[in-house]
One Martini backbone bead per residue (centre of mass of N, CA, C, O) as a GRO file, in nm:
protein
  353
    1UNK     BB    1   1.119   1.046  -2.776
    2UNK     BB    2   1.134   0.804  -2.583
    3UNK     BB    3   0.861   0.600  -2.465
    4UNK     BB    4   0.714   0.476  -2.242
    5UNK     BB    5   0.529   0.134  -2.215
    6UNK     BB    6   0.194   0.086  -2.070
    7UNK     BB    7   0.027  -0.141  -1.845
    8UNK     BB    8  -0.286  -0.230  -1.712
    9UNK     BB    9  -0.398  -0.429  -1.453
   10UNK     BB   10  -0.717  -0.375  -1.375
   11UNK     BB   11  -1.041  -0.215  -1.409
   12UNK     BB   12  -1.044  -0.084  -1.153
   13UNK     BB   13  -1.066   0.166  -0.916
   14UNK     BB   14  -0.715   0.174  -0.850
   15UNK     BB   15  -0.658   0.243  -1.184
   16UNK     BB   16  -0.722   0.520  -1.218
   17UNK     BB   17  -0.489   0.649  -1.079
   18UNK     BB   18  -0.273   0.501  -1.272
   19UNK     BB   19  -0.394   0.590  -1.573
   20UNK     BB   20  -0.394   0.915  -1.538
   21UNK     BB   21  -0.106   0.931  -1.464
   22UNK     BB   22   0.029   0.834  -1.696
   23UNK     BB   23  -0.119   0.978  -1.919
   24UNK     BB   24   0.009   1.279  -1.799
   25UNK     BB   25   0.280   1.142  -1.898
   26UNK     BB   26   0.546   1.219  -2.078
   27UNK     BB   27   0.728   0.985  -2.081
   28UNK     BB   28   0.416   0.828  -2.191
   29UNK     BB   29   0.249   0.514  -2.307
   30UNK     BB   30  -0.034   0.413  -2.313
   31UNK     BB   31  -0.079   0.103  -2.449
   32UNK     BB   32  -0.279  -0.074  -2.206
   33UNK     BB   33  -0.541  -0.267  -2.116
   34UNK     BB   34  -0.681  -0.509  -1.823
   35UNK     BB   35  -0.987  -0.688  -1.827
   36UNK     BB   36  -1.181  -0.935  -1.860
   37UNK     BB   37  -1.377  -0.710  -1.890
   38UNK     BB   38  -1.439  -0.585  -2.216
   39UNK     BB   39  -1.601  -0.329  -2.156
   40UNK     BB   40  -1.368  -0.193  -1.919
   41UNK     BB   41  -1.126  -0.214  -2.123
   42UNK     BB   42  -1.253  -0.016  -2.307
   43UNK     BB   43  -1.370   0.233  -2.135
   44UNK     BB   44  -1.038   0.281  -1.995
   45UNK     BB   45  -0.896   0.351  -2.271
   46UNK     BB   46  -1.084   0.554  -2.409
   47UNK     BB   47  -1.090   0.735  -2.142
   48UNK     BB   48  -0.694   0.750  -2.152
   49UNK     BB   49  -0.570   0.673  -2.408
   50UNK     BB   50  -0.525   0.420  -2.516
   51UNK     BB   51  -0.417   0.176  -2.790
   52UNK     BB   52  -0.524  -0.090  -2.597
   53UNK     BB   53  -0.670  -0.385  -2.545
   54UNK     BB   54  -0.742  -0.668  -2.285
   55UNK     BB   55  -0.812  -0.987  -2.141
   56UNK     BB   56  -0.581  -1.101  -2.166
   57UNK     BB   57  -0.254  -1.117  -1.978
   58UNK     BB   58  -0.076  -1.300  -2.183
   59UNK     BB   59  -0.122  -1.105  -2.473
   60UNK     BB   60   0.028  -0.849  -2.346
   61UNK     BB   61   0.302  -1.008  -2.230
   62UNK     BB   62   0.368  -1.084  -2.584
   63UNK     BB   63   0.423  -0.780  -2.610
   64UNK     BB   64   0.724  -0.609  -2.698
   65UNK     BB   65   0.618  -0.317  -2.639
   66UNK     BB   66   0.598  -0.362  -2.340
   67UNK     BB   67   0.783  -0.222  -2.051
   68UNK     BB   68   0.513  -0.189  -1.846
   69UNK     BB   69   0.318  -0.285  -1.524
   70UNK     BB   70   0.007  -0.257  -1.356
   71UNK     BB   71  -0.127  -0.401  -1.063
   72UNK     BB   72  -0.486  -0.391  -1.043
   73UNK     BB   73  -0.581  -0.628  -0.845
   74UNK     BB   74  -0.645  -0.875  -0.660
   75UNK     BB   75  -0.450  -1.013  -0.432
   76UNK     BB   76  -0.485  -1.329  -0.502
   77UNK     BB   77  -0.286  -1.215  -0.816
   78UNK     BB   78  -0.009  -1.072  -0.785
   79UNK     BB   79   0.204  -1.277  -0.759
   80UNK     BB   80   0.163  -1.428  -1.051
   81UNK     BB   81   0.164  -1.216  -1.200
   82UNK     BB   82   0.441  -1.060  -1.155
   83UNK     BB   83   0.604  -1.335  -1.267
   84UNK     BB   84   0.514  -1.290  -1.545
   85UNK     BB   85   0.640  -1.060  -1.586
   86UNK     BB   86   0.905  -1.069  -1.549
   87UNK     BB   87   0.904  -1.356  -1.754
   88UNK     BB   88   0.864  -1.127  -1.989
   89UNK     BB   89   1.013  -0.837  -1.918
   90UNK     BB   90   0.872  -0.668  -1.720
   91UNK     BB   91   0.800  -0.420  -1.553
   92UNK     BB   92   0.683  -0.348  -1.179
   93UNK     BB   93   0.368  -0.218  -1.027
   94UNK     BB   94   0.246  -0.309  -0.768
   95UNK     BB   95  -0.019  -0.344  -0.542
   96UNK     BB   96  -0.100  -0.338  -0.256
   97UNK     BB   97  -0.010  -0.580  -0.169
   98UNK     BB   98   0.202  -0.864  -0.255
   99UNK     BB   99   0.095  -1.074  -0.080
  100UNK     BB  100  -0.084  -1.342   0.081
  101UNK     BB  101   0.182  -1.442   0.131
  102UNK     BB  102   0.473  -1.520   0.209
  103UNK     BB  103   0.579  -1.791  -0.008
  104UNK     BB  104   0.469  -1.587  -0.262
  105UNK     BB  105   0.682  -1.344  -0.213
  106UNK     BB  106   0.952  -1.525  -0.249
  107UNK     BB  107   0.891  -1.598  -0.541
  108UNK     BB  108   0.897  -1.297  -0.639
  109UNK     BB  109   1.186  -1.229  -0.582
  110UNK     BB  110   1.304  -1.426  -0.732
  111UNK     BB  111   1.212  -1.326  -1.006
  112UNK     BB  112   1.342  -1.100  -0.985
  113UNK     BB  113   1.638  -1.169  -0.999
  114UNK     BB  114   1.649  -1.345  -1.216
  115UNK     BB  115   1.517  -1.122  -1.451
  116UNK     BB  116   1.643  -0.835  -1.373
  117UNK     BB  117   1.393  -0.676  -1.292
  118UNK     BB  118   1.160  -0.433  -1.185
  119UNK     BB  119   0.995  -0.399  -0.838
  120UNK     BB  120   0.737  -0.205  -0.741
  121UNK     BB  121   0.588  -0.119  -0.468
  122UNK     BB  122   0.244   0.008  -0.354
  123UNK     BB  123   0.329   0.260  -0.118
  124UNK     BB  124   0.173   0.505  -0.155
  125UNK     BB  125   0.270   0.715   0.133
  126UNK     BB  126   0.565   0.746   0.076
  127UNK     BB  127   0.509   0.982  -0.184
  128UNK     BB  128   0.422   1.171   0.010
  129UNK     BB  129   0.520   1.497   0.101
  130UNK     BB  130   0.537   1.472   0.358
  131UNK     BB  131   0.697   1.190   0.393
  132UNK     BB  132   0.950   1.321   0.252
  133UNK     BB  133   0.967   1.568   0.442
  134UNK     BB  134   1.011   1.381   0.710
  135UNK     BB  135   1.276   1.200   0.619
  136UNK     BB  136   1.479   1.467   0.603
  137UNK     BB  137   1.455   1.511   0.909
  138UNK     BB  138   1.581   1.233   0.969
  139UNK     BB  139   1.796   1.177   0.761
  140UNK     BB  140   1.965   1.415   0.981
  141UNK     BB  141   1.886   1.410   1.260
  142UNK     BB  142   1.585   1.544   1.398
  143UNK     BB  143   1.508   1.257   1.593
  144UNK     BB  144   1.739   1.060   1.583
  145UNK     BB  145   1.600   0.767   1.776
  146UNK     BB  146   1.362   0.553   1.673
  147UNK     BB  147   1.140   0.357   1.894
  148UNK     BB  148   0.856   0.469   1.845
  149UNK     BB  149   0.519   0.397   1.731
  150UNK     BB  150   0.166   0.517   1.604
  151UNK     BB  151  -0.137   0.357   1.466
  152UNK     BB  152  -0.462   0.489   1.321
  153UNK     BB  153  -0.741   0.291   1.122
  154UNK     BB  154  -1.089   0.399   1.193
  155UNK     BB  155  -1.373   0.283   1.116
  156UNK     BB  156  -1.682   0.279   1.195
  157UNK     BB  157  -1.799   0.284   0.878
  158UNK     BB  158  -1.627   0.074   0.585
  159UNK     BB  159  -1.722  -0.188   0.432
  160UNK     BB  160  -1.695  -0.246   0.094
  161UNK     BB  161  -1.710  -0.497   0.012
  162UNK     BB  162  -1.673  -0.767  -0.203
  163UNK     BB  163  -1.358  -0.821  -0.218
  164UNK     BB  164  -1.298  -0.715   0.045
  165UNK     BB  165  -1.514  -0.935   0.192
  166UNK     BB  166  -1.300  -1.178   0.048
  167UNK     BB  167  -1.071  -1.329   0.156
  168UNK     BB  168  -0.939  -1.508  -0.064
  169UNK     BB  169  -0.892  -1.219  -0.255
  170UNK     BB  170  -0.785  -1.046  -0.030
  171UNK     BB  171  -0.702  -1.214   0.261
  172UNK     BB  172  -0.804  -0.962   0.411
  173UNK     BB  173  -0.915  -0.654   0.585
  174UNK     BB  174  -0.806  -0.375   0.722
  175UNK     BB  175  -0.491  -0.491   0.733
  176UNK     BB  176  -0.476  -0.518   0.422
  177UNK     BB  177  -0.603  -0.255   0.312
  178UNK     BB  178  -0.503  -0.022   0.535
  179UNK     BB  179  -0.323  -0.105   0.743
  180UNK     BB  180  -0.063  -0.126   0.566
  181UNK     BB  181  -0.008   0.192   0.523
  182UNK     BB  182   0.056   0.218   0.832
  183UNK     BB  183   0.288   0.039   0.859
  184UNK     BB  184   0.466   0.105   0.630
  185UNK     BB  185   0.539   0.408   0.715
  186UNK     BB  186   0.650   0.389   0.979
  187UNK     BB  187   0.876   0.148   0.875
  188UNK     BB  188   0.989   0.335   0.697
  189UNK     BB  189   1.045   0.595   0.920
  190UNK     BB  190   1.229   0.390   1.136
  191UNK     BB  191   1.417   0.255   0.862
  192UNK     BB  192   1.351  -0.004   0.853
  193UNK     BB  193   1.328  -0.287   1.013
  194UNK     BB  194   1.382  -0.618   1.141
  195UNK     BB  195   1.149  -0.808   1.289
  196UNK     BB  196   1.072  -1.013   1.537
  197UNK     BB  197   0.767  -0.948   1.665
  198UNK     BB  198   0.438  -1.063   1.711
  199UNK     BB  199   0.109  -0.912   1.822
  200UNK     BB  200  -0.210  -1.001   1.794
  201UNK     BB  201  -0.547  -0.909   1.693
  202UNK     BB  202  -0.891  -1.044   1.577
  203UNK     BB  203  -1.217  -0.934   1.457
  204UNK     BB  204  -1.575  -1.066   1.451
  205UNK     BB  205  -1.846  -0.870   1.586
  206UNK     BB  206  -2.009  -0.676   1.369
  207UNK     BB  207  -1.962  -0.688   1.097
  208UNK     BB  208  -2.049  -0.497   0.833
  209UNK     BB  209  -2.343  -0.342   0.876
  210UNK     BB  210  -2.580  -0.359   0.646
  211UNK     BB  211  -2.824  -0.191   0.832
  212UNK     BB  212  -2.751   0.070   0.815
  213UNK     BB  213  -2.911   0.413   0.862
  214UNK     BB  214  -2.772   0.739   0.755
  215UNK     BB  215  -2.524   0.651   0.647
  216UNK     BB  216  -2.230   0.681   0.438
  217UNK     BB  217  -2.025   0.465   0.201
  218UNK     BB  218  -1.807   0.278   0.054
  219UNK     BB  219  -1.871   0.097  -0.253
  220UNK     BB  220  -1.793  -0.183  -0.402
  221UNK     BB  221  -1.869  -0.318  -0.737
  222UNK     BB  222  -1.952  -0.583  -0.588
  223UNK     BB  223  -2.140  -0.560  -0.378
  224UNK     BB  224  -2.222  -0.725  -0.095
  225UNK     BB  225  -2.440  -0.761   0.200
  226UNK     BB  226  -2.420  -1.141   0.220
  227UNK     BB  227  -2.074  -1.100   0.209
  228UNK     BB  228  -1.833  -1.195   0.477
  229UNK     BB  229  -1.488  -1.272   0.595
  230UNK     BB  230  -1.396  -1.062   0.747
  231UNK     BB  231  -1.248  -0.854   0.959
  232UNK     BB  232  -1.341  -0.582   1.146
  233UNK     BB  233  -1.080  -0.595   1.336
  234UNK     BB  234  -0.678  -0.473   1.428
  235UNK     BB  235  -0.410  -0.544   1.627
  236UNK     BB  236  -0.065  -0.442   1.742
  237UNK     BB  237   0.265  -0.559   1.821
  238UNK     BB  238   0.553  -0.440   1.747
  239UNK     BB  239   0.905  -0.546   1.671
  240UNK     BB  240   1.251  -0.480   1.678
  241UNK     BB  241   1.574  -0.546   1.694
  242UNK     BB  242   1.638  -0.236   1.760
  243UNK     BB  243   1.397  -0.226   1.980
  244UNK     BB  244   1.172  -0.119   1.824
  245UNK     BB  245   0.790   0.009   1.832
  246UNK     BB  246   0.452  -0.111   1.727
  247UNK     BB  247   0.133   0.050   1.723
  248UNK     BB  248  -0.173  -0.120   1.598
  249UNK     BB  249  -0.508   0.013   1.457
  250UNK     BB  250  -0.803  -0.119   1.269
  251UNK     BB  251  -1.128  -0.055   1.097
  252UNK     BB  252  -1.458  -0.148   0.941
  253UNK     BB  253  -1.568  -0.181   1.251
  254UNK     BB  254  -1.637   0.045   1.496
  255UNK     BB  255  -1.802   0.170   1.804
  256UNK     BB  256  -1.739   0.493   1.744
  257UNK     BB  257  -1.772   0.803   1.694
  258UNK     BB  258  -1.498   0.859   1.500
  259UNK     BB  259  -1.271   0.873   1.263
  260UNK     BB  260  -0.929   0.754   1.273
  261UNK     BB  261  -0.625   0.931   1.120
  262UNK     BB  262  -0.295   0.816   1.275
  263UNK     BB  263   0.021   0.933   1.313
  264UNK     BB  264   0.319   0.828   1.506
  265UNK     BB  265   0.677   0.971   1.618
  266UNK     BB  266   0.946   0.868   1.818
  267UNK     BB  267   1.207   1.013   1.930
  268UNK     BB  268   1.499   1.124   2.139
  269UNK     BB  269   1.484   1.443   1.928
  270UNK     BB  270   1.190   1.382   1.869
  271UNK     BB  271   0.874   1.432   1.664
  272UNK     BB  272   0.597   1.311   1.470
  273UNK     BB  273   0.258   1.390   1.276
  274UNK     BB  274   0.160   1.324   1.000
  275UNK     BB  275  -0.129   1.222   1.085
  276UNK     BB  276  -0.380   1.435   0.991
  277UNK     BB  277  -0.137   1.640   1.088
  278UNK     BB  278   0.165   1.814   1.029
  279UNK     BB  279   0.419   1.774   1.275
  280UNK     BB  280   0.706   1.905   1.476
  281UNK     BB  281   0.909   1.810   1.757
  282UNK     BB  282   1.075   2.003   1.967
  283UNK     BB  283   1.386   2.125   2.116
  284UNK     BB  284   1.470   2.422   2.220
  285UNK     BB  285   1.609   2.641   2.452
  286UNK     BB  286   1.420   2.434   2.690
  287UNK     BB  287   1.187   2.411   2.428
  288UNK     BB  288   0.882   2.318   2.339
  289UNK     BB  289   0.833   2.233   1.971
  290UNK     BB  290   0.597   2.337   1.732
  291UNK     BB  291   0.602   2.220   1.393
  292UNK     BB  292   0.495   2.400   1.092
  293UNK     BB  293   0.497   2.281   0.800
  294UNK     BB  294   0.465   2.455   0.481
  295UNK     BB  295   0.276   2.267   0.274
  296UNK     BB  296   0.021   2.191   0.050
  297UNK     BB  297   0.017   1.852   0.160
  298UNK     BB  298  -0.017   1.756   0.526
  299UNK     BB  299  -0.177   1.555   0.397
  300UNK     BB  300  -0.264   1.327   0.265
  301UNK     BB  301  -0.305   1.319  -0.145
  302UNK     BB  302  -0.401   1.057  -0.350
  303UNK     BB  303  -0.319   1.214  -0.652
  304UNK     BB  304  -0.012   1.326  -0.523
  305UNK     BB  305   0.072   1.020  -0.469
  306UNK     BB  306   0.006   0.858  -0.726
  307UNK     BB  307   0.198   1.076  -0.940
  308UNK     BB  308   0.459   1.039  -0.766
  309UNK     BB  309   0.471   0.754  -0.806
  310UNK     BB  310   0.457   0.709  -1.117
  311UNK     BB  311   0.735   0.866  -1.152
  312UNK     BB  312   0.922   0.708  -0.997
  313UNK     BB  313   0.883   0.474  -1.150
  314UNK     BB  314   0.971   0.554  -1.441
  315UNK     BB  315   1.280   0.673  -1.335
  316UNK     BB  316   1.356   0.370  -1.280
  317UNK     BB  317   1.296   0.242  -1.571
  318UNK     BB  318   1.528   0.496  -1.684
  319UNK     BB  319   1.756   0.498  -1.506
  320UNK     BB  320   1.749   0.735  -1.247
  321UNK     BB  321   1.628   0.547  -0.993
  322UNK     BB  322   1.597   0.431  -0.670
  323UNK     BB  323   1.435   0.243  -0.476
  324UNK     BB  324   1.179   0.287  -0.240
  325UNK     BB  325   0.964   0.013  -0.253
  326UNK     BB  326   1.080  -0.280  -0.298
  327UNK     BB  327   1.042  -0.648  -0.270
  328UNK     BB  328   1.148  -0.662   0.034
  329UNK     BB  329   0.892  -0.482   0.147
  330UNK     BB  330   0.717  -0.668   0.091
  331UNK     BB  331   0.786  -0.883   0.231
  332UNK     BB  332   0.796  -0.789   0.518
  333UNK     BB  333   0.494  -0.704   0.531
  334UNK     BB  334   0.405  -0.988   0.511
  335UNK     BB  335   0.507  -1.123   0.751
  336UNK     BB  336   0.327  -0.942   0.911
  337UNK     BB  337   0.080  -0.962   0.865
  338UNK     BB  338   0.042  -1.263   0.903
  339UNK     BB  339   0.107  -1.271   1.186
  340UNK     BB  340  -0.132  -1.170   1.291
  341UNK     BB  341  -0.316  -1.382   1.246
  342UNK     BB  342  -0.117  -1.588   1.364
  343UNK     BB  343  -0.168  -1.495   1.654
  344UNK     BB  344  -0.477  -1.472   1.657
  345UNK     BB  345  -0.528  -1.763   1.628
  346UNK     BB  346  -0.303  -1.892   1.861
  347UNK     BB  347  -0.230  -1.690   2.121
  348UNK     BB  348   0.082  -1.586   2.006
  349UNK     BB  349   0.353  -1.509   1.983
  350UNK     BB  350   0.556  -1.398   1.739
  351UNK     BB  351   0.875  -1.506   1.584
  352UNK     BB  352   1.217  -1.406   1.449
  353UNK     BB  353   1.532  -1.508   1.303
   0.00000   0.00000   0.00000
């Protein structure tokens, strides 16, 4: 049997997840391992059986053997990344965002056209048990019109520090980081609209709080707690064309009593929330149920979903099954993204064509 050979960019943290899901995948040959740090790149290779490192990205997309490449880098390289590979004919699996610009979200999707390779945006939340299970109840028309959506994902303390909370290379702060998760989720789960309006606010009002003590949190492996460029925190109001609105606030840090990651679907014959735990709302016979699916994992479970993810890139790739985080629904996001920046920004509602 001929094995997908595929090339990791990036040992960093969120690389673990995708390094792993292939090892472990029969119809995979992890062929390579990329990282500017040699220590990292070859304990990375060694670590997963990979059969070689590279610290330079154009060696090893200029390597025959290499049939697709999962991009785990910085965000504000990951457009670069993706149009290399790209045009080097390599398919590509985006670690989201897609891009840290609207201008370069577009010349990537230009590129995926041009290459006429496959392009899997990073939406990993789209392949939780959940949301797959909850995906196949909205289109029987088990909720009916999807109206309105509300989610919140606030950590009380929990700027992991180093390029996460610098701008430049994150793009911004829990917007980009987290916020993205539950707003692709919603907008997934929606139906995609298309987004018309965008109003939005960040904040910048308690720093990252690396005073705080007796409380621990996840700290990124170049952690400094004396660089802080992004927001502490961000809410925003989407429309879209279709009528339906979206309600999201995020947080690396606000004076919260705990931490809320809550995710909820409104539609006109019922409704579901998807986390903390999953329930879905119905009426029967004049009397409303709460109704709780039965599955193994009614919360997003992180590897249980990024192993999800990495077969269906694979199925993808072996020309099995089609998209279903595709580059074009990068680029909308990124447009969300970036308007609510710029709402808040400039004090004013964002509108769309």
């Amino acid at each position: 049997m001929t094995k997908l050979k595929v090339a990791v960019i990036g040992a960093g943290s969120i690389s673990d997840a995708h390094l792993t899901s292939y090892a472990e995948h029969p119809e995979v040959e992890l062929y390579a391992v990329v990282d500017m740090n040699a220590e990292r790149a070859s304990a990375a290779a060694a670590k997963h059986g990979a059969k070689t490192f590279f610290t330079d990205y154009r060696d090893m997309l200029a390597d025959p053997e290499v049939d697709a490449v999962s991009i785990c880098t910085w965000n504000n390289t990951h457009g670069a990344l993706s149009i290399a590979a790209l045009e080097a004919g390599k398919h590509v699996l985006c670690e989201k965002p897609l891009c840290t610009s609207v201008e370069e979200a577009l010349r990537v999707e230009e590129a995926v056209r041009r290459s006429g390779k496959l392009l899997q945006v990073g939406f990993v939340r789209r392949y939780g048990t959940n949301a797959q299970v909850l995906r196949r109840f909205i289109d029987a028309g088990e909720l009916g019109e999807i109206y309105y959506a509300k989610a919140s994902y606030l950590r009380r303390l929990g700027n992991p520090g180093g390029w996460f909370a610098d701008k430049e290379r994150a793009g911004g702060g829990p917007l980009f980081d987290i916020g993205i998760h539950v707003i692709d989720l919603c907008w997934y789960l929606m139906g995609r609209p298309k987004v018309k309006s965008v109003s939005g606010n960040t904040y910048t009002k308690l720093g990252n709080r690396s005073h705080i003590q007796n409380l621990s949190f996840y700290k990124a492996a170049d952690y400094d707690a004396s660089k802080n460029t992004v927001e502490d925190m961000a809410n925003a109001l989407i429309r879209f064309e279709n009528g339906a609105s979206l309600m999201v606030d995020v947080s690396f840090t606000l004076h919260a009593k705990k931490n809320e990651f809550a995710l909820k679907i409104f539609g006109d014959q019922g409704g579901a929330e998807i986390e903390p735990e999953f329930c879905i709302v119905s009426e029967k016979h004049d009397t409303i149920l709460n109704i709780t699916p039965q599955i193994d994992h009614p919360s997003f479970e992180f590897m249980d979903g990024f192993r999800n993810e990495i077969d269906y890139f694979v199925n993808v790739c072996l020309g099995r099954k089609e998209l279903i985080s595709p580059v074009e629904d990068g680029v909308e996001l990124t447009k969300i993204l970036c308007a609510i920046y710029e709402s808040s920004e400039k004090g004013i509602e964002i509108h769309f064509n």
